[in-house]
Backbone as ProteinMPNN parsed JSONL, in Angstrom:
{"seq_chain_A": "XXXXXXXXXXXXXXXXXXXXXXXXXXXXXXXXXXXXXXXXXXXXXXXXXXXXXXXXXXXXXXXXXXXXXXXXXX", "coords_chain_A": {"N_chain_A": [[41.749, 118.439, 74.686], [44.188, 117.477, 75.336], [45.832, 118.336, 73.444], [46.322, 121.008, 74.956], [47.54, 120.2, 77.623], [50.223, 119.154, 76.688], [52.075, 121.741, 76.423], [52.526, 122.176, 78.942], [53.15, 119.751, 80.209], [55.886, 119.274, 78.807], [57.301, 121.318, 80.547], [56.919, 119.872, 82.704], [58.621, 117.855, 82.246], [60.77, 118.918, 81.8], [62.206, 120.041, 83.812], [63.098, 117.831, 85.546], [64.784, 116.943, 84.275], [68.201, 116.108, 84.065], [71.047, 117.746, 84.6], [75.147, 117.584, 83.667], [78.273, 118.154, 85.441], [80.606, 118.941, 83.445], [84.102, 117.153, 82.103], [86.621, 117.808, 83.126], [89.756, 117.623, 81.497], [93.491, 116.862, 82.365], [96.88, 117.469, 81.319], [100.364, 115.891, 80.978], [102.693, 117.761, 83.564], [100.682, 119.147, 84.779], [98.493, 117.263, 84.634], [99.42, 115.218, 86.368], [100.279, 116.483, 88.718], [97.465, 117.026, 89.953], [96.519, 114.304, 89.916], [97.953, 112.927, 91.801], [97.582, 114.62, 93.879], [95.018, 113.748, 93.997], [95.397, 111.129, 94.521], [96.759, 110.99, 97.148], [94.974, 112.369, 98.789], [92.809, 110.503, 98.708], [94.478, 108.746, 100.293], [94.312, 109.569, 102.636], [92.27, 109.609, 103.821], [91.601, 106.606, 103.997], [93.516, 105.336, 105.638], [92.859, 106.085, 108.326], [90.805, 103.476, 107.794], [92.346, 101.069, 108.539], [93.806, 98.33, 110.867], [93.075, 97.375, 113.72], [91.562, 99.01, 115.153], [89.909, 100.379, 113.254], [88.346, 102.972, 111.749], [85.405, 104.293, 111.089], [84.399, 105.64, 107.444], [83.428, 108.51, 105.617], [83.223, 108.836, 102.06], [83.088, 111.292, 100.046], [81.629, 112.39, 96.429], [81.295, 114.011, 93.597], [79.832, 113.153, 91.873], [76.977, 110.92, 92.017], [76.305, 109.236, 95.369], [77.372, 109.536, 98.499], [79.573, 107.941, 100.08], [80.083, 104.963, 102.135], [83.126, 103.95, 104.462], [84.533, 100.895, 105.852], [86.423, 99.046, 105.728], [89.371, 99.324, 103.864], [89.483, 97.892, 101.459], [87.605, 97.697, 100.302]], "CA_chain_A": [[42.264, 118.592, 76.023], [45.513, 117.022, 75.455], [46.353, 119.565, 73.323], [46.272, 121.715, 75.735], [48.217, 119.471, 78.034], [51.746, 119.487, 76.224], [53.24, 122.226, 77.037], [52.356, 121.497, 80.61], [53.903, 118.297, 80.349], [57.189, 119.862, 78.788], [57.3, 122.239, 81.453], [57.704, 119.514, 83.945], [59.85, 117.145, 81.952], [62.357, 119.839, 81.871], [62.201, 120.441, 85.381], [62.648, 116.321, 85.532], [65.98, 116.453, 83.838], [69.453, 115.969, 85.18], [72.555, 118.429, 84.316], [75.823, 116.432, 84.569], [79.26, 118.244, 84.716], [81.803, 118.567, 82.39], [84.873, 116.422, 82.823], [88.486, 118.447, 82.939], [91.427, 116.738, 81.123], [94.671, 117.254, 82.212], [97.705, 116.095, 80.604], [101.785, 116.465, 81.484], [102.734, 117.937, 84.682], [99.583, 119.302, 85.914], [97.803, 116.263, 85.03], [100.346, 114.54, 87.171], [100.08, 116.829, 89.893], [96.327, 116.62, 90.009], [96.252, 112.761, 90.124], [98.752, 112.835, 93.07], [96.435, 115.378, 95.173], [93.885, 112.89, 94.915], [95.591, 109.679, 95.346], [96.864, 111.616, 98.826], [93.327, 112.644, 99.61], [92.473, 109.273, 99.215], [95.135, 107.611, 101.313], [94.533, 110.317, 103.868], [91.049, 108.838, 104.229], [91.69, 105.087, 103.936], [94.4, 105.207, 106.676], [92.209, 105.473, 109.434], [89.997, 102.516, 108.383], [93.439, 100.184, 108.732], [94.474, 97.844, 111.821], [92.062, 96.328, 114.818], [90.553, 99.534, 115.983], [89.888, 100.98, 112.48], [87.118, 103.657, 111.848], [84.432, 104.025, 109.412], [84.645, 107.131, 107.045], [82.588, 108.926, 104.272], [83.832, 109.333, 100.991], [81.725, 112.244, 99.092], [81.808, 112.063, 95.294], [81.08, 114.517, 92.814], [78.323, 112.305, 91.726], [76.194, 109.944, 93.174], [75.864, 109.643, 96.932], [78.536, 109.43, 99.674], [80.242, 106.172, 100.447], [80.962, 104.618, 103.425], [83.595, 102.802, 104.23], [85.001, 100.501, 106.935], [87.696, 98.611, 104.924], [89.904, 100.012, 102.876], [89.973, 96.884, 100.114], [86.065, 97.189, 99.347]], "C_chain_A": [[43.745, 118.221, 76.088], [46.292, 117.759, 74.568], [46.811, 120.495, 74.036], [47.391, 121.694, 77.146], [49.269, 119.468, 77.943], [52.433, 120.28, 76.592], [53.405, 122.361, 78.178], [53.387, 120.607, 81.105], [55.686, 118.545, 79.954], [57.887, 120.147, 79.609], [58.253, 121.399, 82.206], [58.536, 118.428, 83.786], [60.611, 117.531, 82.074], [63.183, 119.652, 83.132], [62.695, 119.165, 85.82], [64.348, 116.247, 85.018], [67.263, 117.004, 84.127], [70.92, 116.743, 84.239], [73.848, 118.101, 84.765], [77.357, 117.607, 84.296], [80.014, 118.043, 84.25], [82.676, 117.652, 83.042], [85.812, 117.297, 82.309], [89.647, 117.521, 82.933], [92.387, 117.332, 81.334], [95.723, 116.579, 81.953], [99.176, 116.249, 80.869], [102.151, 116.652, 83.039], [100.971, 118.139, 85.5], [98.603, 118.459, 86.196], [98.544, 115.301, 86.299], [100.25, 114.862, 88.432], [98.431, 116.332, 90.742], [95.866, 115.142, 90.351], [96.983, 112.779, 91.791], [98.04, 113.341, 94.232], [95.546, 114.044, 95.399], [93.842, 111.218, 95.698], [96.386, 110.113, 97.337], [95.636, 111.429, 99.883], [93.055, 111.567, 100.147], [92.927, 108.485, 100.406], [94.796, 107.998, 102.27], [93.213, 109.432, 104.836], [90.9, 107.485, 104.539], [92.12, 104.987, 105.42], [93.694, 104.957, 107.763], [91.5, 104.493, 109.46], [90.909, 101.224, 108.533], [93.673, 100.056, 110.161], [92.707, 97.644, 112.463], [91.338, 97.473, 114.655], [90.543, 100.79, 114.664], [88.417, 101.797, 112.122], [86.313, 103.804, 110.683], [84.811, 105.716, 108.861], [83.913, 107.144, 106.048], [83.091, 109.417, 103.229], [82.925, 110.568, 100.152], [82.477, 111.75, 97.715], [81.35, 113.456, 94.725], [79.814, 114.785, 92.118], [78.129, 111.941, 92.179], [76.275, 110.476, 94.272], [76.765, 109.167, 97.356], [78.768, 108.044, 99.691], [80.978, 106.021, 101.512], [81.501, 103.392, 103.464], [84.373, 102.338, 105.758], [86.367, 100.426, 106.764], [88.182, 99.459, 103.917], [89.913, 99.243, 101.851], [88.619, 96.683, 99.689], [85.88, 98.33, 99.474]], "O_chain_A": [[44.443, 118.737, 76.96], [47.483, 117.876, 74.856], [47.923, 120.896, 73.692], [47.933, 122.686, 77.633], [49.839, 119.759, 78.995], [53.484, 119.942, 77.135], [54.52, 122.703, 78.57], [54.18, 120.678, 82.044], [56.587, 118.095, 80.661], [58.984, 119.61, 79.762], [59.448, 121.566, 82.449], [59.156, 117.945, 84.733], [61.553, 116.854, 82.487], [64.331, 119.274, 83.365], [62.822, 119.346, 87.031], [65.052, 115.375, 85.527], [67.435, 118.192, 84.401], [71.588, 116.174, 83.376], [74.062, 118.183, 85.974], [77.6, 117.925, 83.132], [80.484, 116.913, 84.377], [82.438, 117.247, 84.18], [85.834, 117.548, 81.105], [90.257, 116.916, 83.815], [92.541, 118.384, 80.713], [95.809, 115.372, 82.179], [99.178, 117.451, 81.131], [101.908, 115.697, 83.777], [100.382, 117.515, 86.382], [97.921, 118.444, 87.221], [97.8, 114.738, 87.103], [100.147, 114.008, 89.313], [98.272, 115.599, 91.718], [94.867, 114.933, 91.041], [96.3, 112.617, 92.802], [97.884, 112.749, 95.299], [95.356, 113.434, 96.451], [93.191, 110.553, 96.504], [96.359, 109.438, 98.367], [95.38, 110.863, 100.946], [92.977, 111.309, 101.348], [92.268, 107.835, 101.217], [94.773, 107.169, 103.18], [93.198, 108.901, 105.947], [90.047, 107.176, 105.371], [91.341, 104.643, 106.309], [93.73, 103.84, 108.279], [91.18, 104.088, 110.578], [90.254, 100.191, 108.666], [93.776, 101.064, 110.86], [91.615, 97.734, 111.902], [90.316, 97.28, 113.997], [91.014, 101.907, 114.875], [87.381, 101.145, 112.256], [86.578, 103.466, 109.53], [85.281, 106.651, 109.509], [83.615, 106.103, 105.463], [83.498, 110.573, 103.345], [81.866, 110.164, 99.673], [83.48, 111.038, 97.668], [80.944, 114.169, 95.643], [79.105, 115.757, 91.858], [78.701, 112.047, 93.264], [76.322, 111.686, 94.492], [77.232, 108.228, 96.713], [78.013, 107.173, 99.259], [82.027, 106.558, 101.868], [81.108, 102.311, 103.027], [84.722, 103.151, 106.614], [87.259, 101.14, 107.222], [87.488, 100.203, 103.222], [90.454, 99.846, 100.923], [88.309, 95.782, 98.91], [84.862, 98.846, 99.013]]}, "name": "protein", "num_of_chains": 1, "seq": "XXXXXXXXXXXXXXXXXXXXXXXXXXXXXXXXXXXXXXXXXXXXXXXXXXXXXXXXXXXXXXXXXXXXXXXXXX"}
């Protein structure tokens, strides 16, 4: 019976496992540029959670799951 079983069980290990993408190196100017976009992005986002009446915001990621944030220093 457990013979029988295996490629069953394959099946839904497959189905079970996680595809991660690549990572893109860049190096010189366009790496340069590229970093700059995102330290922008970033600030663009931070900014509002700065001063008394500062707002919460969601960071997405790539990976993992979204991040929220109040402060900008955690």
């Amino acid at each position: 019976m457990l013979r029988f079983a295996r490629p069953q069980i394959k099946k839904n290990l497959a189905s079970l496992t996680r595809t991660y993408a690549h990572k893109e190196l860049k190096f010189g100017v366009e790496g340069r540029a590229a970093l700059l976009k995102g330290v922008e992005t970033l600030a663009d986002a931070v900014a509002v959670t700065l001063g008394p009446k500062g707002r919460n915001v969601l960071i997405e990621q790539p990976f993992g799951r979204r991040r929220r944030r109040r402060r900008s220093t955690r």
